[in-house]
C-alpha positions in Angstrom: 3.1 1.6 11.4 1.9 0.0 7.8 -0.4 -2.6 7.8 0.7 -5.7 6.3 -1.4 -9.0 5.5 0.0 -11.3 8.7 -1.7 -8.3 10.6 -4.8 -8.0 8.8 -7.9 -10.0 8.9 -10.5 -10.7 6.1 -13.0 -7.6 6.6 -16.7 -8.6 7.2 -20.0 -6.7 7.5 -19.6 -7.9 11.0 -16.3 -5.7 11.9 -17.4 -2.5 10.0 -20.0 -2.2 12.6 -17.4 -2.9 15.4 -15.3 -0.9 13.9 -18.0 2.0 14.3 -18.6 1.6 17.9 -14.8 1.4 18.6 -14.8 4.8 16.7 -12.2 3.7 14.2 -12.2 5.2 10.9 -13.3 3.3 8.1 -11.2 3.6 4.9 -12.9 2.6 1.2 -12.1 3.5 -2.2 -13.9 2.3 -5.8 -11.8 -0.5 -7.6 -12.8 -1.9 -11.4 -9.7 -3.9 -12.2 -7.2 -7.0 -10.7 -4.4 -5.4 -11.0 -5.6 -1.8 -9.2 -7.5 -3.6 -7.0 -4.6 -5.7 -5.3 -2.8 -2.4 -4.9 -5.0 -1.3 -2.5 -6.0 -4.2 -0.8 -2.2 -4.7 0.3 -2.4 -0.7 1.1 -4.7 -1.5 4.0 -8.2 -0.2 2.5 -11.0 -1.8 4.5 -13.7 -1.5 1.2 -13.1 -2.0 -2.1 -16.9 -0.4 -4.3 -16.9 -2.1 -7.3 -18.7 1.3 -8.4 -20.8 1.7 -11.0 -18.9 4.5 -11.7 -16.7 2.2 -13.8 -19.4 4.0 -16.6 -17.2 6.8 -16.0 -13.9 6.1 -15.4 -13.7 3.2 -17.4 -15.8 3.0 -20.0 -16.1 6.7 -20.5 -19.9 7.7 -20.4 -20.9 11.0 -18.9 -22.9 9.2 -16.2 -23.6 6.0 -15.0 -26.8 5.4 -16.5 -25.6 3.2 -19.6 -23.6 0.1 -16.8 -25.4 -3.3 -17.1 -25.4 -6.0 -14.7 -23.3 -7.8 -16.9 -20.5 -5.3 -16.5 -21.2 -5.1 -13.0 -20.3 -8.7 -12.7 -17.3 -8.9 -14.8 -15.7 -6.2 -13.0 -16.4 -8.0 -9.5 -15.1 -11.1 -10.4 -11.7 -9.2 -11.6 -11.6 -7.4 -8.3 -12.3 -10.2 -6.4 -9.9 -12.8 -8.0 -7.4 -10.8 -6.4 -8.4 -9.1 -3.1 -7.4 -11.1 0.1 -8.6 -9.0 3.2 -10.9 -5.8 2.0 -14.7 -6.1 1.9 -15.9 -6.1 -1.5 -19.2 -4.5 -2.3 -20.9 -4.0 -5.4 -23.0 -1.3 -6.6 -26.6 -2.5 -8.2 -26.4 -0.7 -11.5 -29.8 1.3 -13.0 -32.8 -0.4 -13.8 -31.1 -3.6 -11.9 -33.7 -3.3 -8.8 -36.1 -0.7 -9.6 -38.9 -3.0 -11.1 -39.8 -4.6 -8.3 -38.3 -6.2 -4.7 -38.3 -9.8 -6.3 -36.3 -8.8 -9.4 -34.0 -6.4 -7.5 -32.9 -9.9 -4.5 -32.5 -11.9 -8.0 -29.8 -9.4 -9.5 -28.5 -9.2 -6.5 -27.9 -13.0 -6.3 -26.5 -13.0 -9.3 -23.6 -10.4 -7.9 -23.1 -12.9 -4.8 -23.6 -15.9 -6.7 -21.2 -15.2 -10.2 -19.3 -12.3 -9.1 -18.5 -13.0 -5.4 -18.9 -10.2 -4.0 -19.1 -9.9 -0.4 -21.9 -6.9 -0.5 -23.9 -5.0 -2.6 -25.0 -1.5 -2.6 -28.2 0.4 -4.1 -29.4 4.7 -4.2 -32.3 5.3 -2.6 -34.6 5.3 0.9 -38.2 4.5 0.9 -38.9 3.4 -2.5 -36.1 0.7 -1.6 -36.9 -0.2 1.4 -38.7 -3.3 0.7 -36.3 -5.2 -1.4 -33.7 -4.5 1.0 -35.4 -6.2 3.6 -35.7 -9.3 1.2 -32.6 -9.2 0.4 -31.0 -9.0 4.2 -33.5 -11.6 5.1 -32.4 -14.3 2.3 -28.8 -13.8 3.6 -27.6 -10.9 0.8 -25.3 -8.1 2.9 -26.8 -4.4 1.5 -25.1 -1.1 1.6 -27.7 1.7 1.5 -26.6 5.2 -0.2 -28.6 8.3 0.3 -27.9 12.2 -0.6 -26.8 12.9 -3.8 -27.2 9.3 -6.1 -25.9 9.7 -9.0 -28.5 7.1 -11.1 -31.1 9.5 -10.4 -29.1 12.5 -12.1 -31.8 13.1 -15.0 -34.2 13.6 -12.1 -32.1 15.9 -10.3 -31.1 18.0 -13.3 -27.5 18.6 -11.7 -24.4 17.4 -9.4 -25.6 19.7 -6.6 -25.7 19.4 -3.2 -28.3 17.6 -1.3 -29.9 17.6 2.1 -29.4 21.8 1.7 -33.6 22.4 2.5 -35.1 21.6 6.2 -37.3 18.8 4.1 -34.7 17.4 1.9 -32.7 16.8 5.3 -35.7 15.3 7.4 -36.2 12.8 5.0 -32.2 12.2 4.9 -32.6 11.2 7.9 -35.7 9.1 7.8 -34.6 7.3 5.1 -31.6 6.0 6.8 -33.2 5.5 10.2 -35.0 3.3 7.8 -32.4 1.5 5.9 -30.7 0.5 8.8 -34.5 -0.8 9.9 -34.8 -3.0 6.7 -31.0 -4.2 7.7 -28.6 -2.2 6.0 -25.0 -2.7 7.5 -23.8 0.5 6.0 -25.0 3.5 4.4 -22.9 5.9 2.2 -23.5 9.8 2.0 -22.7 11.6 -0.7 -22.5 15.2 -1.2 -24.7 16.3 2.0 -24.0 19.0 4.2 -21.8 18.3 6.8 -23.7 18.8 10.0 -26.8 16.9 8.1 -23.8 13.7 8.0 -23.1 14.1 11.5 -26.8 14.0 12.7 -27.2 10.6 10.3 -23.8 9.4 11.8 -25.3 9.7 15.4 -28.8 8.5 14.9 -28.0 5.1 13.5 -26.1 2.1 14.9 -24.6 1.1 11.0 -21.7 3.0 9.4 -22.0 5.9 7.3 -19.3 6.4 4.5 -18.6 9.7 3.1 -17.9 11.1 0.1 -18.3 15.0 0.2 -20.2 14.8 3.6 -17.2 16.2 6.0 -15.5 14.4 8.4 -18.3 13.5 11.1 -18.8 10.2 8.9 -17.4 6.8 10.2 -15.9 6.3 6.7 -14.9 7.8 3.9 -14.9 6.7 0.1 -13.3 8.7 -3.4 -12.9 6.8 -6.3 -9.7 5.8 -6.7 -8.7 8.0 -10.2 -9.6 10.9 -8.6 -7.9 11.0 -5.6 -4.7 9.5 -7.9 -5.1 12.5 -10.1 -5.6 10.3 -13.4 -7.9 13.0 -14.7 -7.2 17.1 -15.7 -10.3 18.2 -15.5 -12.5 16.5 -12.4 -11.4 18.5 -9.3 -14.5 18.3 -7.1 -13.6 20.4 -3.8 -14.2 16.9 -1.6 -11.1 15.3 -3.5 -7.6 15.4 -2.0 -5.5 14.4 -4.6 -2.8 12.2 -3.1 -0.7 12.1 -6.7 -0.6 13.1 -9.7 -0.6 10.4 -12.0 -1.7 12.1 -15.0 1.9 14.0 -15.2 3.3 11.0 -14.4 2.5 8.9 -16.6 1.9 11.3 -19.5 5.6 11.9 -19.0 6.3 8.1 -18.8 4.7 7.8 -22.3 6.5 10.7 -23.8 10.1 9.2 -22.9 8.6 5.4 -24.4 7.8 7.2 -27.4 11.0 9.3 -27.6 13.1 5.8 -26.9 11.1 3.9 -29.9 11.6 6.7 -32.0 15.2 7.6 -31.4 16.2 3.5 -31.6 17.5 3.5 -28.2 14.8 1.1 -27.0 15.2 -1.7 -26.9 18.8 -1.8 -25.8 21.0 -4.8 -25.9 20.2 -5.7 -22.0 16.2 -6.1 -23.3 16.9 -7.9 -26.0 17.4 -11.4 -26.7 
């Protein structure tokens, strides 16, 4: 049956974590624009990331080292403008909460505060553990993200799997054992193995949100150009690509330009 908004209430931190112990299956995807992002909200998507990935997709940087705060926040306040019933959260870009706990809860009010977003999210365990906790104790909604973080990617040197060693996966674990301490509602996975996801899945009351981390998870997340097929040449093995909309609308623009070209556009019913 599709879900349609008379059926649908707003989604809160609150009813991810119900949604968890009912063992209902949480869907997310990344959104960076108004128009996009109503899409899926009517589609029924319970998250929209504003993802810093928009350094990517968007702005067209090989990582997503270069997004400020200030892009972070413009791209919010699109997506949320528009979005009546999904969750929106928004990622912390680099540098915005590494210098210290204090600096990390006043970015983050900004986000709440300018952007209106409903969440936000931040990479790391231990070394973020403190201004998590000031941030869930001053009333700020955080979304933890452990396993492969992509802000870190100098450090790791590649795109790799993590959690694959005995100690990588311990401390997997810990670290979200310990988010969920500090008062994380949610913690995504990315790119772990898939019986490492499970074990986090089971050990902690919060949702975990996969992307690349199997099916054990309570949610699942792909950014939204990926799993549309926008791009030719991104086709990570964890992506299902539900269209193709690089054909499509690379075959779109061909006929626009054949139309202009050949005077049969406009015709006499688009004109005036």
């Amino acid at each position: 049956m599709s879900v349609t908004p008379t059926t649908r209430k707003r989604v809160t931190t609150r009813r991810l974590i119900d949604m968890k112990a009912a063992g209902k299956a949480i869907a997310c995807l990344t959104a960076y624009d108004a128009i996009t992002a109503g899409i899926l909200d009517s589609a029924g998507v319970d998250v929209l990331l504003v993802g810093d990935s928009v350094g990517n997709v968007i702005q067209g940087h090989d990582t997503t080292i270069p997004v400020t705060l200030e892009h972070m926040i413009y791209h919010t306040q699109a997506v949320v403008r528009v979005v009546e019933h999904a969750l929106v959260v928004t990622d912390m870009p680099f540098m915005s909460y590494q210098v210290s706990p204090q600096e990390a809860f006043r970015n983050a009010g900004r986000l709440m505060k300018e952007a209106g977003s409903g969440a936000v999210k931040l990479e790391g365990g231990q070394r973020v553990l403190e201004a998590v906790r000031l941030m869930t104790e001053n009333g700020i909604p955080v979304m933890g993200h452990l396993g492969l973080t992509p802000q870190s990617i100098h450090q790791f040197g590649s795109y790799k799997e993590r959690g694959a060693t005995p100690e990588e996966a311990e401390q997997i674990v810990r670290d979200a054992i310990a988010l969920e301490q500090a008062g994380a509602f949610a913690i995504v996975l990315e790119k772990i193995p898939t019986a490492l996801a499970a074990e986090v899945t089971k050990v902690t009351t919060v949702p975990t949100i996969g992307i690349g981390a199997g099916p054990h998870c309570d949610g699942q997340i792909l950014v939204w150009t990926d799993m549309m097929g926008m791009s030719t040449e991104f086709r990570p093995r964890f992506v299902r690509r539900y269209a193709e909309l690089h054909e499509v609308m690379t075959s779109a623009v061909q006929q626009y330009v054949t139309d202009v070209r050949g005077n049969t556009f406009p015709g006499p019913e688009e004109s005036y």
